[in-house]
N, C-alpha and C positions, 0 to 999 in steps of 0.2 A: 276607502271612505265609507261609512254606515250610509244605510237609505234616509236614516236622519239628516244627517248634514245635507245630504246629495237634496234634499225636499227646499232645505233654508237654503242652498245656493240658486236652486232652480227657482224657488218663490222670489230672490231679490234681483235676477239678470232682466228680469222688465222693467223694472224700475230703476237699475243702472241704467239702462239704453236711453231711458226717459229723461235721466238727466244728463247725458253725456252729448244726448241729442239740444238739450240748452243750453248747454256751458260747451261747446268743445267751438262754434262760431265769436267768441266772446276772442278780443282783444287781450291774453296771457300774457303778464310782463313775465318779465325774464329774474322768476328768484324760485329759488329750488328751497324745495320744506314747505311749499305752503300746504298745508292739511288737506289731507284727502276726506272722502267722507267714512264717516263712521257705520259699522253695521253689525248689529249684534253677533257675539261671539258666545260659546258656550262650553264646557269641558265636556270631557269623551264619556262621563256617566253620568251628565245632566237626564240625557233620556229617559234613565229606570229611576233615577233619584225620588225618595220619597216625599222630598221637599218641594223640588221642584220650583226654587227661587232664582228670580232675576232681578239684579241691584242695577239702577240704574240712575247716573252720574248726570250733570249739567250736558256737559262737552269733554272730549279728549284733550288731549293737548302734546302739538308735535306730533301729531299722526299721519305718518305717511306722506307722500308725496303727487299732491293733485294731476302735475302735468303727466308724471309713469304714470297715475292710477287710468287717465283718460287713454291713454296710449294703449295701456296692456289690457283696460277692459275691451277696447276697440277689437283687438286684434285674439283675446283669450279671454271672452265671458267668463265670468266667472270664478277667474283664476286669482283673481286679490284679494275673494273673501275666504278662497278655498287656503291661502297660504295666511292669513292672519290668522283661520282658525287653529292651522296647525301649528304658530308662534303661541296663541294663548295657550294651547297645550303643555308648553315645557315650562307655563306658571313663573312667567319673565315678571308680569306684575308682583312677585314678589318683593323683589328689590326696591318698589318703589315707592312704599309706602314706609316710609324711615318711623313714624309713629302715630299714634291713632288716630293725630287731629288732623291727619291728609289722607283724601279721598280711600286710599289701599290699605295704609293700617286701619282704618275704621272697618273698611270692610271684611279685610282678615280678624281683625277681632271681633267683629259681630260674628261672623264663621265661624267662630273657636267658640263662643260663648251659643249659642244657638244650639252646638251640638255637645255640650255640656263639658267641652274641655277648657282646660288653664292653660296660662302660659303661650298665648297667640305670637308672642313675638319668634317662637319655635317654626313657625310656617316659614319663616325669611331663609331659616335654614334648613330647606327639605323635609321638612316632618306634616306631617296630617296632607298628605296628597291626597289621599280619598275624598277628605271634605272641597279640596281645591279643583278636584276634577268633578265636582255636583252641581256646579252655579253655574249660571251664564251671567254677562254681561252686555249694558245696551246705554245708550248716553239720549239724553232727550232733545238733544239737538246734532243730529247727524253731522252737521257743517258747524267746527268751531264756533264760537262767540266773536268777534271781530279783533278785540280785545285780548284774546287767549292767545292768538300766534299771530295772526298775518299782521295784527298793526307793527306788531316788531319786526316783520321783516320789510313791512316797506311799501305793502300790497297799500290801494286806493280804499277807501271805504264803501265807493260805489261799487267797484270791481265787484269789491268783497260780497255785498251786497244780492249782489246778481247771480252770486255761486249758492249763499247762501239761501236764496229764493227757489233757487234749480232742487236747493236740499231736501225742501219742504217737504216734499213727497215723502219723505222716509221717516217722519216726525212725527209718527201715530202709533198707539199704544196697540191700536189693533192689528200690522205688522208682529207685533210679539205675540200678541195670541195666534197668530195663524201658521207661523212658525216654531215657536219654542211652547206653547200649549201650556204657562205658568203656571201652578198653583197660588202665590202668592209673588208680590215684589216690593220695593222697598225704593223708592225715590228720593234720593239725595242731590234737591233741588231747589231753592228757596221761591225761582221765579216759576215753578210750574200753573201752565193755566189747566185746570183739569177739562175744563169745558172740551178746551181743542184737543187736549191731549187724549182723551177716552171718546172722543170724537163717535159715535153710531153704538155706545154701550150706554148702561138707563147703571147710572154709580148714586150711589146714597154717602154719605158722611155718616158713617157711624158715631165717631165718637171723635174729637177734638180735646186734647192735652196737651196746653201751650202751643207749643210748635209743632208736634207732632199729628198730623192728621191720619185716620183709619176712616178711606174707602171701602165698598166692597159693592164690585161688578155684576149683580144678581143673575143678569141673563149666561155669564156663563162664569159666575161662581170663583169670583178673585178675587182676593184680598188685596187691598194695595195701601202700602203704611208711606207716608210724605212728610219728609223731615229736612231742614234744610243741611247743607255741607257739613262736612265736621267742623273744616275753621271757623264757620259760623259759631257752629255747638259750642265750640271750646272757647270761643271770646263773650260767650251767656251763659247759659244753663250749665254747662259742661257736659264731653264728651260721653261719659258712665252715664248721666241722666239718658239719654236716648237710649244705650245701650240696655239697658235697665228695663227700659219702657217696653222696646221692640221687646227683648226676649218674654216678657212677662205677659206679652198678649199673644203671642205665636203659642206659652204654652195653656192661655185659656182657651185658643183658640184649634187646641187640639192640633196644628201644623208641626209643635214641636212637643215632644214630652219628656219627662225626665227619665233616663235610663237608668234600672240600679248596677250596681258592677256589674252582679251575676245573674240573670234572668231564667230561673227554671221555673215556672209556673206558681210562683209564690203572689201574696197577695200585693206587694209591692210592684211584682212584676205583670199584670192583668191590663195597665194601660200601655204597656209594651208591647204586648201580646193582639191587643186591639188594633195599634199602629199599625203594625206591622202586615194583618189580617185588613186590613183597610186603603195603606199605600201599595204593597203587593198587587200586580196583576196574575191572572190566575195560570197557571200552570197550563201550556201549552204548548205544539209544533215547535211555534217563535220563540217556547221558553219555557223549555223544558227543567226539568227536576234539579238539574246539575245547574243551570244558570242563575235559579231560583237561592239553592245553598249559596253560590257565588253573590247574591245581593245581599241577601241576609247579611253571611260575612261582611260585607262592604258596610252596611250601614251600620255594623256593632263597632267595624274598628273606626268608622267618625266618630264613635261616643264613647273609645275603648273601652266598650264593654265585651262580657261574655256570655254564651246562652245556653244550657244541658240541651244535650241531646234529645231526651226525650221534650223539651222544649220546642226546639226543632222539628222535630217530624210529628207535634201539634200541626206546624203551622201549614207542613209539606202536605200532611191528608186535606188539612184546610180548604189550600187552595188549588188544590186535583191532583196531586201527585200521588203515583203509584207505582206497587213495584213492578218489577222485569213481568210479573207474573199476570199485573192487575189488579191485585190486591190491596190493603193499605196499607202502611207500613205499622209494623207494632211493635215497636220498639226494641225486637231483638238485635241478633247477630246485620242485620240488612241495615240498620240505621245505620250502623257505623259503619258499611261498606258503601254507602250513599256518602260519606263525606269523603272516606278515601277515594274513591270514583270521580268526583269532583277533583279533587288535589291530581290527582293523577290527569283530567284531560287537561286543565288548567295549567298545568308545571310545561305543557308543551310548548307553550305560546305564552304564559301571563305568571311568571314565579312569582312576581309580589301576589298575584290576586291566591295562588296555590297555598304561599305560605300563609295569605291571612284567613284562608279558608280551614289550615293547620289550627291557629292559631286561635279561634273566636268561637269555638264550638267545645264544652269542658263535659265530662262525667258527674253524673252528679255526686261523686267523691273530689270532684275538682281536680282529677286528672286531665289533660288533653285527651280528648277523642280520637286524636289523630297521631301518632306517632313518625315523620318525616325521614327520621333513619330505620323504619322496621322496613 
């Protein structure tokens, strides 16, 4: 487990105990499935992500099971958020978003459209893992809706009531910032109060478009876009209108930009060069030379693009990288042994990330840089 994660499970075991310690003396009838609580979840390259977005839903639905959850938090802090994160990993929300105007295809298609690819409905079947391993997810109410599961199985409305009161603690926007450290999020909730939701942050209303509202957090610099459900979307305005909207302020907003296929220092390619020089942390102990090519790669193939070499070890002198020697790199015989280098510790432990490190770095003849059979 990264010291990432290890921080979001340590930051939320006070606040299980807090509510385990309300709800665990409460009168539990006896029905199995009732929702546990909900708590953000996030893929394995959120952290370096240069996006760094969190989408977040009304409520889950069928999540979990309350009485285990109280049980196994009792007895293994920590260990139910530690095992859903490692379920979101294997990108099971795939499946269950059948099409755009339900919660997961909308959000797989805004994914797809955000980072400038087509064909969203390809994520259902294993394709664009990079973009799917960059998001987190969070719900704006921790404890179901009343109405979303337990009234179906049976649970009281008081009960209910008293679980979802226990919840409340976890119902704050500032939780995700203390945690997941957002750049931008995107709230697909019609009943949000921002008042309570941004709760100890000074937010403005930028800009208001129909339904669509743009927040933005000044004291610590978030954007936050408020739009209600897709099913909403899609029985009004329709579904593309939002989609439409979002992307088009993400890319005046500089959060997203347009990629061209091939990025070697060309005049199309200089807000790409900017991004990259701007999302990038700088080259260091924690993240060294090799880690640095390994992002780059990763954020060309969310946008299947490609970048020259000499492109590249722009960005590598940019942001501190140098050679074995100390030196800067100058685009000889060294660049391209800095890519191979990469491929090679990579291929030990991570072949997809080796081959896309192969793969996203071109000549500027448009050959591969990297040759995986030499």
């Amino acid at each position: 487990m990264t010291s990432f994660a290890e921080r979001h499970i340590n930051y939320y075991k006070p606040l299980v105990k807090e509510f385990l310690n309300d709800v665990e003396k409460l009168a539990h009838p006896n029905i199995k499935g009732l929702p546990e609580p909900f708590l953000p979840l996030f893929g394995k390259s959120y952290e370096k992500s240069a996006m760094r977005l969190v989408i977040i839903g009304q409520d889950s639905k069928v999540w979990g099971d309350l009485i285990e959850f109280i049980d196994n938090e009792r007895n293994c802090p920590g260990c139910k958020l530690e095992e859903k994160l490692s379920v979101f990993s294997t990108h099971k929300f795939r499946k269950w978003g059948r099409t755009r105007q339900h919660f997961w295809g909308f959000t797989m298609m805004l994914l797809s459209e955000l980072h400038g690819q087509e064909e969203w409905t390809s994520m259902k079947y294993g394709k664009m893992v990079e973009i799917l391993d960059s998001f987190a997810w969070a719900e704006a109410n921790a404890i179901e809706l009343y109405d979303s599961t337990a009234r179906r199985l049976g649970a009281s409305k008081e009960y209910w009531d008293l679980i979802r009161q226990a919840g409340e603690r976890f119902n704050k926007f500032d939780h995700i910032v203390q945690t997941l450290k957002p750049n931008v999020a995107i709230i697909l909730y019609r009943g949000l109060n921002p008042e309570n939701y941004f709760e100890g942050y000074k937010y403005d209303v930028v800009n208001r478009d129909g339904r669509l509202t743009h927040y933005h957090l000044s004291d610590i610099e978030v954007d936050v876009f408020h739009a209600p459900h897709p099913r909403s979307m899609n029985m009004n305005e329709g579904v593309s209108q939002f989609i439409d909207k979002i992307k088009g302020l993400f890319v005046r907003l500089k959060i997203a930009v347009p990629f061209p296929k091939f990025t070697a220092g060309q005049d199309e390619g200089i807000e790409v060069m900017e991004f990259f020089r701007n999302k990038a942390q700088n080259i260091c102990s924690d993240f060294d030379k090799y880690a640095f090519v390994n992002w780059v790669a990763e954020e060309l193939t969310k946008r299947n693009a490609f970048m020259s070499v000499p492109a590249l070890i722009d960005l590598v002198n940019s942001k501190g990288g140098r050679t074995n020697y100390g030196t800067l790199f100058s685009g000889g015989r060294g660049s391209y042994r800095l890519i191979s280098a990469t491929y090679d510790r990579l291929n030990k432990y991570d072949k997809l990330g080796a081959q896309r490190v192969a793969d996203a770095f071109l000549k500027p003849n448009f050959e591969y840089a990297y040759n995986t059979n030499q």
